[in-house]
N, C-alpha and C positions, 0 to 999 in steps of 0.2 A: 475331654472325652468326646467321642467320636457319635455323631447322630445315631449311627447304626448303632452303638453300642448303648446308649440311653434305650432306643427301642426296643432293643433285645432288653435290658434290663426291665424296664416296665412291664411289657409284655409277661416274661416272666413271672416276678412280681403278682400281677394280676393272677398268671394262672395258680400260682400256686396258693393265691389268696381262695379261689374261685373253688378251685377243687378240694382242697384243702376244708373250706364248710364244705363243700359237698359230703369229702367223705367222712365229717363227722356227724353230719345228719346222715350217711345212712350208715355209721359205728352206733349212732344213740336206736337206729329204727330193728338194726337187727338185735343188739343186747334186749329191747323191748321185745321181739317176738320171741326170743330163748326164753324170757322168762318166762312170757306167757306160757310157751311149751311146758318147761318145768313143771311151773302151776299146775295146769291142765294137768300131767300126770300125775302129778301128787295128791291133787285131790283125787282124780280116780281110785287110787292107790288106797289113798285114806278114806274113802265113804263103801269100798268092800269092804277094810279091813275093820272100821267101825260095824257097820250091819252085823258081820260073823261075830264080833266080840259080844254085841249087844244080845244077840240069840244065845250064843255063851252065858250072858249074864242072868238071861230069864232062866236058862235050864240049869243057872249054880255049877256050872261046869268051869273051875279055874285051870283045871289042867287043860282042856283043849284049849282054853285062852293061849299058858303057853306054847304047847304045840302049832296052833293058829299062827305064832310072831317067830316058832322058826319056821316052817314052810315060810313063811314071808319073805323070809331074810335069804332063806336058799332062793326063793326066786327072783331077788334084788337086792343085793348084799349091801350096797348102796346107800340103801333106807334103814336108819333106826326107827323103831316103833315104840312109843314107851307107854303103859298104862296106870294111872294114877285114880285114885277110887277120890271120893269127894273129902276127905280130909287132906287131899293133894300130898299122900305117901304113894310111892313109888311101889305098887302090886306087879308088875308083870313088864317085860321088858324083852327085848331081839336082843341074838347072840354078838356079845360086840357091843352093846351101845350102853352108855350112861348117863346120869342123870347132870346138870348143870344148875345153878342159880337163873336162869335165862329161860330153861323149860319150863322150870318150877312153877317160876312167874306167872309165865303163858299159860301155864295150863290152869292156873289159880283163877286168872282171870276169864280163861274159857267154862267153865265149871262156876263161876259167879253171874258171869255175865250170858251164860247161854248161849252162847255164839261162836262159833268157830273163826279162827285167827291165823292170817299169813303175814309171814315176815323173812324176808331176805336180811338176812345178816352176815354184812362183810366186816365185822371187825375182828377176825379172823385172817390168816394169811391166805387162807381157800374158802370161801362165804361157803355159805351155809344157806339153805331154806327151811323155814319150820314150818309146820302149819298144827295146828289144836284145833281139835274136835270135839262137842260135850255128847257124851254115853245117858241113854237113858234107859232105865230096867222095864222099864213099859213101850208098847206101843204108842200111847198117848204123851206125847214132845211136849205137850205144856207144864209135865210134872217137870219136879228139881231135876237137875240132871245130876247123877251120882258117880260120876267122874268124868275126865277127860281121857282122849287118845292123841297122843305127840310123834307126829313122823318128823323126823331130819336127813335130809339130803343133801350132799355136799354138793355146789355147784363146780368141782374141776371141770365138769365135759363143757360148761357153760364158759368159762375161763379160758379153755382151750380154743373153744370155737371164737372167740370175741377174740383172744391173741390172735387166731390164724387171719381174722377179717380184716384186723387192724393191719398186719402185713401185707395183705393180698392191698389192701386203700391205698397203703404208702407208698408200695414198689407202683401202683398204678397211677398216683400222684406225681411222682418223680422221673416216670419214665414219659409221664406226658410233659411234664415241665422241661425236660431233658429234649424232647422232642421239639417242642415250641422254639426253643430259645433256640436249636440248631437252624430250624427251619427260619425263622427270624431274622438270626445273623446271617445264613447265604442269601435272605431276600435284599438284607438291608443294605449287603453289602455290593450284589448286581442292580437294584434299583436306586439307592442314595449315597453309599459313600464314594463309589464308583463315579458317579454321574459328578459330583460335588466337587470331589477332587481335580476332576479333568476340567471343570468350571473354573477354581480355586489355579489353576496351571496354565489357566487360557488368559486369568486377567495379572497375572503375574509376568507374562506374556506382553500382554497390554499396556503395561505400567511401565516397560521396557522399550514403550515404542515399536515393540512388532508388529502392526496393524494387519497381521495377516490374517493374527487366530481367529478360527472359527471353532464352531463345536458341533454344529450340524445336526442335529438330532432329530430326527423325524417318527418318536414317541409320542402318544397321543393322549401322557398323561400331565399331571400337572411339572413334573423334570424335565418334559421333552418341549412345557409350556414354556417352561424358564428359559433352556437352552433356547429359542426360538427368539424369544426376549434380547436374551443376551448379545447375539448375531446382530439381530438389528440396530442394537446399541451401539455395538461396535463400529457398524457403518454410519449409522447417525454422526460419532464423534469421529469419525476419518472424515468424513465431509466438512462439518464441523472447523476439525483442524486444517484440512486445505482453504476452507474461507477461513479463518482468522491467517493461518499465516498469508495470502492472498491482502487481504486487509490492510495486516502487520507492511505487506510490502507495497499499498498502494500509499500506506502512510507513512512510511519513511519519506517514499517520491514526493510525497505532499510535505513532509518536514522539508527536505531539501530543498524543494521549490522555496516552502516559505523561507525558509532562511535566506536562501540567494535573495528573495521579494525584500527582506530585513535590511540584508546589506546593502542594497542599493540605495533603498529609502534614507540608509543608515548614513551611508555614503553621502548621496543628493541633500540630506541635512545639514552633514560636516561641511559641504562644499558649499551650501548656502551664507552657513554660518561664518563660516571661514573667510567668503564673498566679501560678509556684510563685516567683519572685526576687520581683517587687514583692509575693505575699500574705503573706510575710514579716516584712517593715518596714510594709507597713498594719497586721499583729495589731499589733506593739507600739505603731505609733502610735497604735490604736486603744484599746489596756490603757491608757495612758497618759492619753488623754485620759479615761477613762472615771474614772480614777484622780483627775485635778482635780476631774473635776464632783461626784463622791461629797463628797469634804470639803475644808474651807476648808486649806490648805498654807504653809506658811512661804515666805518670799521665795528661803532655799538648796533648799525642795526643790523648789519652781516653775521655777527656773533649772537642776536638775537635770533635770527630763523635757523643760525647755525644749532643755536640751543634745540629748535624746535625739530629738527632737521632729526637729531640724536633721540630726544625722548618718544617720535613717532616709531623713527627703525628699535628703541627701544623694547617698545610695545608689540611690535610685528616681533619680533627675537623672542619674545614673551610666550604671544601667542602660541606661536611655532612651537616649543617647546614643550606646553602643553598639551597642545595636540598630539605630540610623537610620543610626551606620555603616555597619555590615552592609548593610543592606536599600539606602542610596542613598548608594554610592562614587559619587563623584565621574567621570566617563569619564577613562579611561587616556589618557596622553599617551607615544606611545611613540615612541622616538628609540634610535640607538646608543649604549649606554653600556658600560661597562665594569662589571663586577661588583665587581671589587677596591673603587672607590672609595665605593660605597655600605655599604658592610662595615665599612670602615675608618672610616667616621663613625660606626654605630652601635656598634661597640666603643668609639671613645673615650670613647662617650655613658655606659655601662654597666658601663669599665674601674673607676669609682669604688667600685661597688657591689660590684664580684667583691672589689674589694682587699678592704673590710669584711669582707666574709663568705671571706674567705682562701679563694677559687675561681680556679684561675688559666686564664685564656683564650687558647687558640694557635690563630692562623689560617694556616695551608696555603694556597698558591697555586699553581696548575701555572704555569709560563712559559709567556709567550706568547699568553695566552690572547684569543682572538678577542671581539673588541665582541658584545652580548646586544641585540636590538631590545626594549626595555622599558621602563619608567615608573620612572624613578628614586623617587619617593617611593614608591611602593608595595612596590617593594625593600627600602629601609629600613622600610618595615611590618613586610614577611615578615621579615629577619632581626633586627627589635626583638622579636618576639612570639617566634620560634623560642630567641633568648639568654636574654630576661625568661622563657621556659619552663624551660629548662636550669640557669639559676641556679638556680632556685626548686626544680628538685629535687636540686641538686647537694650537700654536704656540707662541710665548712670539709675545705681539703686537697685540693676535689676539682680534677677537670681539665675544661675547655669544650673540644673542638677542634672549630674551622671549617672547612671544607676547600672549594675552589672549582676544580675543574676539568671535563676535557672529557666528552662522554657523547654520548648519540643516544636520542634518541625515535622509538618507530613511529608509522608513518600511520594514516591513522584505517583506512585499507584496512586497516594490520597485515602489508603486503607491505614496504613499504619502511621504511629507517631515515633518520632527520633528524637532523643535527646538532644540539646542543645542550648548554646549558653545565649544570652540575650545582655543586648550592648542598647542603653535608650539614653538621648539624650534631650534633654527639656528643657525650655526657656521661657521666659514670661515676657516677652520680646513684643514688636509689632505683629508679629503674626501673618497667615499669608490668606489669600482667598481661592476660592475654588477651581476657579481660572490657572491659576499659579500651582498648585498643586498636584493638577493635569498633567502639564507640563516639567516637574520639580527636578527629572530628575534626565529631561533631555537634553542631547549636546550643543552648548553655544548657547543655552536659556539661562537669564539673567536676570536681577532685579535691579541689579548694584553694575550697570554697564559703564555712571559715569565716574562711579568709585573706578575702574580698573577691573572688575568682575567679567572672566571670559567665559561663565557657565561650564566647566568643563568638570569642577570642584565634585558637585553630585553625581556625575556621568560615570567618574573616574569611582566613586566608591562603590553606585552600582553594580561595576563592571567587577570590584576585587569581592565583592556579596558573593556574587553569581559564579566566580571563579571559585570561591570558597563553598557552594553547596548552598549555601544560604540566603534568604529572605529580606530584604528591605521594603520599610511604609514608612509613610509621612502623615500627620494627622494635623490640624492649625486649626485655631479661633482667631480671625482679627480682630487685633488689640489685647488679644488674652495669650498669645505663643505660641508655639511652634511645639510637636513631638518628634524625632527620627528615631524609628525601633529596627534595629541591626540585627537578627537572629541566626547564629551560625552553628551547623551542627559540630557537637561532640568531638563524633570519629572521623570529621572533614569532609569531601566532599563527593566520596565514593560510598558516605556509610549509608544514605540511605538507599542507594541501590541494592547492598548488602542485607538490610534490613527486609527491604522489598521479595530479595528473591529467597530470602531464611523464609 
């Protein structure tokens, strides 16, 4: 329902509440003075027609009594007149009128009580007014009085007049009310629903990106305060939106920079890294060879640097490998999978090697758990490299536990949370220090250098995490084990941008 129309209703409402008692106090003020009038004449009426009766009575003259009550009646037909002697029987009466259980009464009591008595009596289809009088055959009022006189007059003219009032109140009630609500509805509808709607069109407008609307309104009421308001707003949020997007684009420039800043660094690491594995196995390949060419060598020691000759370029063939992993994975194929069963193949892979080294491996499952959009091989990547880690620091006796259940990732906003499954794996290992933890999960960082360890094992998981949407941490106590928690979203690795912008 529409402002203007609530107003107009109220309004309304009010007046016809308003007027409404009005003109029943002044329906109750005029019935009051009718009567009064009545009254008023009726006693007139009755304290002539008592006096004449009473002179009547002293000169024992009962026939001019009735004569007395017709002239009365020719001169107000209107009026009953009834004469009751003190036994309260009915002696003399107006042409036309009779006698009631209800006169009787009254006049019993008028003639008992010495006092004259008014009564409006509506239980009647047309009220009535009575009034008793007590008659005394003396001058001197404080003798008995020896009868009563009973006038009745019908109140129609009275009845008539209160119908007519009541109509004239009504038709004046409802043509004001009628007036109000019309004058109401054209004010409400040129001063608020008007103003509201073009308000209500301007930000719908707005909401559409036409930053043009205005409203303009140069009224000097509390509408034209709004409108005023609203303008301004409008400009506020078009400025607003040129600095953020402004921002938005000095911050890309600034992602890009950083990023090229990353690659380099990224770069200048691998390159170091790279330096420092392959300048390695070149010294010794290069003592080695240096070591032939100086003097002639027997056949077992020629075949001895020859050995060594093969397991450096080995190593280098190794390295190499890794690296080209790293640097050019293969693109993701990413599908609904289930995490259990990619888990479950890289432990049978790896069960052999815990039995030797008497490490025993428990894998956790939440029930239930919902399909992962992801690249099943690169799954079995991240939990080959995260178990091959855990072993390696684990101790005969000790324990792997894997654990796969539910979790949630924030948005990139950082407002919202994303479903997501969660991959942890734990060991009661040697554990790492905080120095090493720093460091855990960048290229070419090792612990295990003179095992064969080319650091590239966590770099590589990172990097399918981060292709995957998802979150990797590492937690350790030394001496007490190592945590790697894997969290990947859900709906892969565009869901929570989808989340962000729902």
């Amino acid at each position: 329902m529409r402002v203007s129309t609530k107003m107009t209703l109220g309004l309304s409402a009010t007046c016809l509440v308003i007027m409404g008692l009005r003109g029943y106090s002044q329906l109750r003020s005029e019935e009051h003075d009718l009567r009064a009038e009545v009254e008023r004449e009726i006693r007139l009426l009755g304290d002539a027609v008592r006096v004449a009766i009473e002179n009547s009575l002293r000169d024992r003259q009962m026939q001019d009594i009735q004569r007395l009550l017709g002239a009365a009646d020719q001169m107000d037909p209107t009026v009953d007149i009834l004469f009751y002697d003190a036994a309260n029987q009915l002696r003399a009466n107006s042409p036309g009128s009779s006698s009631d259980a209800m006169l009787e009464r009254m006049s019993a009591d008028s003639s008992a009580t010495d006092r004259s008595g008014l009564v409006f009596d509506q239980a009647r289809p047309v009220g009535r007014v009575v009034l008793t009088l007590p008659l005394h055959a003396e001058e001197n009022t404080a003798q008995k009085p020896i009868g009563s006189l009973v006038l009745t007059r019908p109140l129609t003219e009275m009845a008539r007049d209160l119908t007519e009032t009541r109509r004239a109140i009504l038709d004046s009630v409802l043509l004001l009310v009628l007036a109000a609500t019309a004058l109401q509805f054209v004010l409400g509808q040129i001063y608020v629903t008007r103003p509201l709607t073009t308000m209500a069109r301007a930000m719908q407008k707005l909401r559409s990106n036409e930053w043009s609307s205005r409203l303009g309104y140069d009224r000097k009421d509390e509408v034209g305060l709004l409108g005023q308001e609203f303008d301004a707003m409008v400009v506020a949020l078009e400025e607003a939106r040129q600095r953020i997007a402004r921002e938005i684009e000095s911050r890309t420039n600034l992602e890009r920079g950083l990023q090229q800043v990353d690659k380099l660094v990224t770069v200048g690491q691998i390159s170091a890294g790279l330096a420092h594995e392959i300048g390695s196995p070149l010294q010794i390949m290069n003592g080695r060879a240096r070591a032939l060419l100086a003097r002639d060598h027997s056949a077992e020691e020629t075949r001895k640097h020859a050995r060594v000759f093969a397991e450096q370029t080995d190593r280098i063939t190794r390295i190499v490998d890794q690296l080209l992993q790293f640097a050019r994975r293969r693109p993701a194929r990413f599908a609904e999978n289930n995490l259990v069963g990619p888990v479950r193949a890289v432990l049978e892979l790896i069960e052999p090697t815990a039995r030797r080294r008497e490490v025993t491996i428990e894998l956790q499952c939440a029930p239930e758990m919902p399909p992962v959009v992801s690249d099943v091989d690169q799954i079995q990547q991240i939990v080959l490299n995260l178990s091959k880690n855990a072993l390696e620091a684990s101790h005969p006796g000790g324990r792997i536990t894997i654990r796969i259940g539910p979790s949630s990732l924030r948005t990139n906003g950082g407002s919202r949370l994303a479903p997501a499954a969660r991959l942890e794996v734990e060991d009661d290992g040697s554990g790492m220090s905080a120095d090493v933890l720093d460091k855990l999960f960048d290229p070419f960082f090792t612990t295990r250098s003179a095992e064969g360890g080319t650091g590239l094992g966590l770099a590589v998981v990172k990097a399918i995490v981060s292709e995957h949407g998802g979150g990797i941490s590492a937690s350790s106590t030394p001496g007490r084990g190592s945590r790697i928690t894997v969290d990947l979203p859900l709906g892969g690795p565009h869901s929570q941008e989808r989340i962000q912008e729902a």
